[in-house]
C-alpha positions as CSV (number, residue, x, y, z in Angstrom):
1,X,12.2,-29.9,1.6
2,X,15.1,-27.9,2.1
3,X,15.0,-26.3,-1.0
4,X,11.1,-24.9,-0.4
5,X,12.6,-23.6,2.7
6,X,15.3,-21.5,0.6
7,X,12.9,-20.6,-1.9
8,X,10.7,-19.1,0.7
9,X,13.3,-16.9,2.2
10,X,14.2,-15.9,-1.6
11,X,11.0,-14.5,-1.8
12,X,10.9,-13.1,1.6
13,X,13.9,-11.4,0.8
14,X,12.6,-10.1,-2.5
15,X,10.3,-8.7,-0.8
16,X,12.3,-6.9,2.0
17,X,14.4,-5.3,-0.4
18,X,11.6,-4.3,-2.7
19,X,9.9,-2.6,0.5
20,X,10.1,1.4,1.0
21,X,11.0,1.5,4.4
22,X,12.6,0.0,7.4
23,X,9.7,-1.3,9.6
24,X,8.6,-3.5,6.3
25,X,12.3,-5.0,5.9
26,X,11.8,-5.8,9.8
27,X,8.6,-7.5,9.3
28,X,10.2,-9.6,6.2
29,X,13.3,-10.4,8.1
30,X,11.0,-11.8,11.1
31,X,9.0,-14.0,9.0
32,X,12.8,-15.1,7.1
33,X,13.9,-16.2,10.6
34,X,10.4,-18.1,11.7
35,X,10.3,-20.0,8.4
36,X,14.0,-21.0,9.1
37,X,13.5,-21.9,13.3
């Protein structure tokens, strides 16, 4: 279980740092923390 969990935030991640500006690296960071609370 843990391990989807990390794989998720890998991806989320991915995505924030692939993302051309700041309000999308919010977003991805937002979702990062929900899937880990």
């Amino acid at each position: 279980m843990e391990n989807k969990i990390i794989g998720k935030v890998q991806n989320l991640l991915e995505l924030a740092y692939d993302a051309p500006n700041d309000e999308e690296w919010q977003t991805a960071l937002l979702m990062a923390q929900k899937t880990y609370g």
